[in-house]
C-alpha positions in Angstrom: 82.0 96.1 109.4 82.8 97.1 105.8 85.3 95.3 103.0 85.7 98.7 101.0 89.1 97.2 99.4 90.7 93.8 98.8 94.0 93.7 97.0 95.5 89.8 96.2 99.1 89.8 96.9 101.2 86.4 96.3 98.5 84.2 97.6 97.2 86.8 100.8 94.1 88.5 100.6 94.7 92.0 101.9 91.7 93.8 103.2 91.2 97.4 104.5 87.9 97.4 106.5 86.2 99.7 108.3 84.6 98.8 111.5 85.3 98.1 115.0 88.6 95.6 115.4 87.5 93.9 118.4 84.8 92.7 116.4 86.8 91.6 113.7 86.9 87.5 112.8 90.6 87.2 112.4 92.4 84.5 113.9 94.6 87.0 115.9 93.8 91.2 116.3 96.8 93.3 116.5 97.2 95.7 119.4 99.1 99.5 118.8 100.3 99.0 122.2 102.7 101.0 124.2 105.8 99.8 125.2 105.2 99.0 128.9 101.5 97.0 127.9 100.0 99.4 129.8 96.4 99.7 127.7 95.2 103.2 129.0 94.1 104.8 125.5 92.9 104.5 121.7 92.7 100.9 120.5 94.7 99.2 123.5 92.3 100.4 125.9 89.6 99.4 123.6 90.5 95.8 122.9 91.4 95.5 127.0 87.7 96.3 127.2 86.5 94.4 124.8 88.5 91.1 126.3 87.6 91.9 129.5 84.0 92.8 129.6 85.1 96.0 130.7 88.1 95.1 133.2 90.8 96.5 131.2 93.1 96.7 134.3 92.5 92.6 134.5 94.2 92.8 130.7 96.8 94.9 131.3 97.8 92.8 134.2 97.5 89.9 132.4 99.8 91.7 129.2 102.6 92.2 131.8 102.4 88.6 132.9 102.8 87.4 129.8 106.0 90.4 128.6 107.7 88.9 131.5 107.3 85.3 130.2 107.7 85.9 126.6 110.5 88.5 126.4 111.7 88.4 129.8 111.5 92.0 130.5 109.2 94.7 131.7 109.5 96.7 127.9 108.9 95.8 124.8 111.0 97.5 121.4 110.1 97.7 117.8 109.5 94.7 115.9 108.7 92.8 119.6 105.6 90.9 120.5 103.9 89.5 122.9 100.8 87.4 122.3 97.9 87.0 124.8 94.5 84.9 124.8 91.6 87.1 123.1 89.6 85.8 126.2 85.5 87.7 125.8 86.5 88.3 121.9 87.1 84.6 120.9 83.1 85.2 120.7 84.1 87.1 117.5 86.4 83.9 116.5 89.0 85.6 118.0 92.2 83.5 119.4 95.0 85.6 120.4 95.8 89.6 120.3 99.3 90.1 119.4 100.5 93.0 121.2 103.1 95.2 119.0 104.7 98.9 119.8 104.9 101.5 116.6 107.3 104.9 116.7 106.2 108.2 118.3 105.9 110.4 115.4 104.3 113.4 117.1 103.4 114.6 113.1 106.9 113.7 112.0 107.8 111.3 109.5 111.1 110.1 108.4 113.2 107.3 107.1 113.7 106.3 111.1 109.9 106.4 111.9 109.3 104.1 108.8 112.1 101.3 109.5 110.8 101.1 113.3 107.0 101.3 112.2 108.1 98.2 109.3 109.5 96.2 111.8 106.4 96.7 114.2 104.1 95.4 111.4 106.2 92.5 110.6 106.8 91.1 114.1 102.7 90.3 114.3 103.1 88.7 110.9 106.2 86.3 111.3 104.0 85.4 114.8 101.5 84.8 113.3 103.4 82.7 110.9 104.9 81.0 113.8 101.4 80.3 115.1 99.9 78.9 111.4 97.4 81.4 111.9 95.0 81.9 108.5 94.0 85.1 109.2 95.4 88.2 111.1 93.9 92.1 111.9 96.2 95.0 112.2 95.3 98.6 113.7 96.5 101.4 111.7 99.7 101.3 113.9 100.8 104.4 115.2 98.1 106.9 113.0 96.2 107.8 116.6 97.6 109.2 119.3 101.1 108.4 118.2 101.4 110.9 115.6 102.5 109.1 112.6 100.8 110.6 109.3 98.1 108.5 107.9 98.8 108.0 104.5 102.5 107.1 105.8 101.0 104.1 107.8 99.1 103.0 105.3 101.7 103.0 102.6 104.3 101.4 104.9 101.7 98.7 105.8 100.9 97.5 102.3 104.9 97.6 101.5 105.1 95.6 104.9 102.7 92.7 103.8 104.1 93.0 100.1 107.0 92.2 101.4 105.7 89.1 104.0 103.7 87.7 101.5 106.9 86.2 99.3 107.5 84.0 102.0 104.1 83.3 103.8 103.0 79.7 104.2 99.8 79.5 106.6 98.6 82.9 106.8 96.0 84.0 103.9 94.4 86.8 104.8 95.5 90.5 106.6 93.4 93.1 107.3 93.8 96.7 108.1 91.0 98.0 110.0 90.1 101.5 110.7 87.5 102.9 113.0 86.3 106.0 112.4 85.0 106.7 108.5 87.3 109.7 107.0 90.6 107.6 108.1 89.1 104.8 106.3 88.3 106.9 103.3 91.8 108.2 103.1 93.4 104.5 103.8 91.3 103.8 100.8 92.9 106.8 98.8 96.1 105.3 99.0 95.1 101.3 98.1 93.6 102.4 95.0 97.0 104.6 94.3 
């Protein structure tokens, strides 16, 4: 796990890490989940795993249970949540993964993409708000298999939590965290712009 950047914004501490997310201490983690909660790729599948002990089909049972509860339907849309217990990663000091669905970009970015990818950010925040969470890990949201440019993500993000900050009473401190090392580097690019 690696701080490489840490910008102050109104009072939050915005971090862009690279590492693993399910091993991130944050009071909630941020799932890039589809809009069904069913966790069969990329980071989903990885923090069903992780909170599992390797039973992700237990988690994405679980997921649906909790869709059905919270929203009252089988789908979630943009800007949606659904928050479930971290179960195994609370040994990371993790206590709930807030489950969130970004736009299928498939390479394609425009004004459209950006507004439902905004309002995906933002739902995990105002939850998180809601919760008087301290501290809260995002995914870069719809960069993997969902097609979304990178550098797009990443600028929309730090608008996004610009933007939350103004008004944010409990939570302190957001992090972005990216796996693999390149993305991370090119995330960075774009925090130091």
């Amino acid at each position: 796990m690696k701080t490489l950047k840490e910008l102050k914004l109104d009072g939050i501490s915005l971090k862009l890490v690279q590492g693993d997310i399910t091993k991130y201490s944050a009071d909630a983690i941020v799932n890039a989940a589809n809009r069904y909660l069913e966790h069969g790729g990329g980071v989903a599948l990885a923090i069903a795993k992780a909170a599992t002990d390797g039973n992700p089909e237990e988690y994405t049972r679980l997921s649906k249970e909790e869709m059905r509860k919270q929203i009252g339907r089988d789908y979630i849309e943009h800007g949606e949540v659904v928050v479930t217990p971290a179960l195994a990663l609370e040994r990371y000091g993790i206590r709930f993964v807030i489950h969130t669905v970004g736009p299928i970009c498939n390479g394609v970015w425009n004004d459209e993409f950006k507004e439902k990818l905004k309002n995906a950010l933002m739902g995990p925040l105002k939850k998180a708000e809601e919760l008087k969470l301290k501290s809260i890990a995002f995914p870069a949201i719809s960069a993997g298999i969902y097609g979304c440019p990178l550098e797009e993500v990443v600028k929309t993000f730090i608008e996004v939590v610009k933007e939350f900050a103004k008004t944010a009473e409990s939570v302190e401190e957001v992090a972005l965290v990216i796996y693999d090392e390149t993305s991370a580097n090119k995330a960075l690019e774009i925090f130091e712009a």
